[in-house]
N, C-alpha and C positions, 0 to 999 in steps of 0.2 A: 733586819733593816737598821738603818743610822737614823739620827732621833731627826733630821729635819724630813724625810718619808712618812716617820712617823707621823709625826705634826702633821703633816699636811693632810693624811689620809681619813686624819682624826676626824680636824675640820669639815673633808669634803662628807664622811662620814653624818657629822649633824647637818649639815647643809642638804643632805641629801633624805635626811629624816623631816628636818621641815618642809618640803617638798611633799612627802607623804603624810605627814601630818594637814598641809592644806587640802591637798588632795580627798583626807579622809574626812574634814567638816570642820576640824580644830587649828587653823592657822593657828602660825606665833606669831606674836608681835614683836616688833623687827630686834626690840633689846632684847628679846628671849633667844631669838635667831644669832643675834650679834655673838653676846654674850657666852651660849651654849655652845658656838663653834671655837669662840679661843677656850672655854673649860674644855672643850674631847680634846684640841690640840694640844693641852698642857697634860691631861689625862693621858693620852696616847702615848707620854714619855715614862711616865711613873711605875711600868711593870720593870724597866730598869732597875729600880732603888737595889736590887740585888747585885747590880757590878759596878765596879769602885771607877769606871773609869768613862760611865755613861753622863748625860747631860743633866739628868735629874741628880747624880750623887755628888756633884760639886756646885747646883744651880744657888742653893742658902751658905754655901760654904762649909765653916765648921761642921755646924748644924747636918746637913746633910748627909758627907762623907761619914758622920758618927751614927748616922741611921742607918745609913749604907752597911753597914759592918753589923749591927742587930740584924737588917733583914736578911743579909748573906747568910749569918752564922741559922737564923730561925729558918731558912727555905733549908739549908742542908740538913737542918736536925728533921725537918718532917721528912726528907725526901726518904735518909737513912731510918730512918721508923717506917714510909710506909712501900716502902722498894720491894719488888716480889722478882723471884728470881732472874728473869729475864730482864729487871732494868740495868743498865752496868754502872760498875761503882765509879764515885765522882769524886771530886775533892773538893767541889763549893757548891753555892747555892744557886748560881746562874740558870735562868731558865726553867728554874723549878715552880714552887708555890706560888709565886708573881703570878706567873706565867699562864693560868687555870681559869676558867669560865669561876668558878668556887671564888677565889680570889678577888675575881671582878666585883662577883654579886655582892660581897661582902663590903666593900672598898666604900662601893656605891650606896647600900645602904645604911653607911654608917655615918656618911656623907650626908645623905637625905633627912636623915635622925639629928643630927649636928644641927643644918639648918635650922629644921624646924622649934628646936629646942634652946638653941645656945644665942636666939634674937640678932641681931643686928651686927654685932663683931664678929659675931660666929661664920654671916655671910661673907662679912669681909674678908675674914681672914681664910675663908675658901675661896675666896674670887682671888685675892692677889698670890697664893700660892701657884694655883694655874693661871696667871698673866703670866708671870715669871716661869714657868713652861713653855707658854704659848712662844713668849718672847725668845727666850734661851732656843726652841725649837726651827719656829718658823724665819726666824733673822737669826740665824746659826752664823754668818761669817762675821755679822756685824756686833755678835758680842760676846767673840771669841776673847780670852784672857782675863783674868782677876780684877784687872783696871776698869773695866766695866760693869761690875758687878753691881757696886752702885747705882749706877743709873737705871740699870735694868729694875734695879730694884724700887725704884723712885718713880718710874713708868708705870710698872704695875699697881703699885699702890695707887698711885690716881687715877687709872685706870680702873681699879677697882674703888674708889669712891665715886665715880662719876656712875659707872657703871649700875654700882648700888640704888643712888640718889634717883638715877631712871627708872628702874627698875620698879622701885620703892612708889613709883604716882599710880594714881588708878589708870585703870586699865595698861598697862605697860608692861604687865608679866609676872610679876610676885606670886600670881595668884593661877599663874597657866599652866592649863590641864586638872587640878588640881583644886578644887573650886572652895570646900568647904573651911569653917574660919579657924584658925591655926594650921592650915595646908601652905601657908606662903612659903615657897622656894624647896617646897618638897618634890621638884620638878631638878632641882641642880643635882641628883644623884644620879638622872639619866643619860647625862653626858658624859658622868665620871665610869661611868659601866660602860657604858657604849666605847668610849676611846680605851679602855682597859683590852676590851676584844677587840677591836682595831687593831690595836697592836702585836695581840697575839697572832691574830689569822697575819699580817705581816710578815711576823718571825716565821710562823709557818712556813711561809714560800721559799724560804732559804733554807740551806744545805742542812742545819740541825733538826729541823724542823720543832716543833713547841706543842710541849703536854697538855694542848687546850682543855680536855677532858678528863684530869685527873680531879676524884680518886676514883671516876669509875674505870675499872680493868678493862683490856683490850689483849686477848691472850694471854700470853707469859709477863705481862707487864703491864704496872698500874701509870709509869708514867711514859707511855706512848706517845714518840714526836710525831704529828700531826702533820699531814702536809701533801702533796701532789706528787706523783711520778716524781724519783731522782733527777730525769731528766730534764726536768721543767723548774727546776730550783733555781737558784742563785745566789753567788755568796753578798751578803753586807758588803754597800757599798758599792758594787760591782756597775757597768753603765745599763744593764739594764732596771736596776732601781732608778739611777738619773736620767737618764734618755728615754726610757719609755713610762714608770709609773709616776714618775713624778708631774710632769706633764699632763697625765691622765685625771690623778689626784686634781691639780687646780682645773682643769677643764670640766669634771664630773662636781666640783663646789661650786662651782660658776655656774654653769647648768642646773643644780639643785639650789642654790643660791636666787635665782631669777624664778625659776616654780615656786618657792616657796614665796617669795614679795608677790606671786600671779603678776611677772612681766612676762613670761609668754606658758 
């Protein structure tokens, strides 16, 4: 998928968890709702960091593109270590280690460790990394080119202090799901997990299909693309990602969006 399906799917993804969260006895409070669908949307772009030319590895610039090129070289060095003869040889990282339920869990709970430990910048500086996803993602035409990078950056940042400063009063969510004291925001690793596998089952439905389940084996091969009937794929980009799931995407947030607030 291209990173604005992604996005979106992230989104309707937590939207659609708050929805089942109210449902189960634990509403969110509407900034943990807000809040936790632009993190899955900016989360849903980040299993990219593995290709140079995706929306996450140019989204910090420098910075980025230089991380992009460690997690390339790191997905290729585990793939070629843990490849069994039926995976066929590659010559990068794409698709690989990102790509893995393993991966998600790990992202996420390293996320949710950070929080609770690293205090109040620490959130910040998780929250404005995925703003600047969310943003780079879901308004993809409008902040297309280098010239913009600024702003986008300047958006999320106060987005991410307002965000914070809400968050931060009682009862408003620091503290949801999640109750006892030094538990604040140890709830932000579940959107970062949640849009990590979003994205994968994604990839899935396209023609390469994605090793959601590596390292556990699946016959001849530990990293088995995952995915539906051949004939039910689709390539990246293609109009049935635009004309039919994207449309789905915001319609199925929208819908989990209003259960969750119990508008209908």
């Amino acid at each position: 998928m291209m990173g604005p399906a992604h996005s979106l799917s992230g989104a309707a993804a937590w939207l659609g968890v708050g929805a089942a969260a109210a449902a189960a006895g634990h509403p969110m409070p509407w900034p943990v709702l807000l809040a936790g669908a632009l993190i899955c949307a900016g989360a849903a772009l980040a299993p990219d960091l593995d290709h140079k030319a995706a929306t996450i590895s140019r989204a910090f610039g420098p910075v980025s593109r230089w991380l992009c090129e460690i997690v390339d070289k790191l997905s290729y060095a585990v793939y070629k270590a843990t490849r069994k003869p039926g995976d066929p040889r590659r010559s990068g990282g794409h698709r690989t280690l990102t790509h893995t339920w393993l991966w998600a869990v790990l992202i996420g709970s390293g996320t949710a460790v950070l929080a609770i430990t690293g205090g109040r910048w620490a959130v910040l500086a998780i929250l404005f990394v995925h703003m600047v996803l969310a943003i780079e993602g879901l308004l993809w035409r409008a902040t297309r080119g280098s010239s913009s990078d600024v702003l986008v950056w300047l958006l999320a940042a106060t987005s991410a202090w307002i965000l914070a400063g809400i968050l931060d009063q009682p009862g408003s969510g620091a503290d949801w799901l999640f109750t006892e004291p030094g538990q604040e925001y140890l709830w932000l690793g579940l959107p970062i997990v949640l849009g990590a596998l979003v994205h994968d089952i994604g990839d899935a439905l396209t023609v390469s299909g994605c090793p959601i389940l590596w390292p556990i084996p699946v016959g001849r091969k530990r990293w088995y693309p995952v995915g539906p009937p051949k004939a039910m794929r689709f390539r990246a980009g293609s109009w049935v990602e635009l004309k039919v799931l994207m449309p789905v995407f915001m319609l199925l947030g929208g819908v989990g969006c209003a259960a969750a607030l119990n508008v209908i």
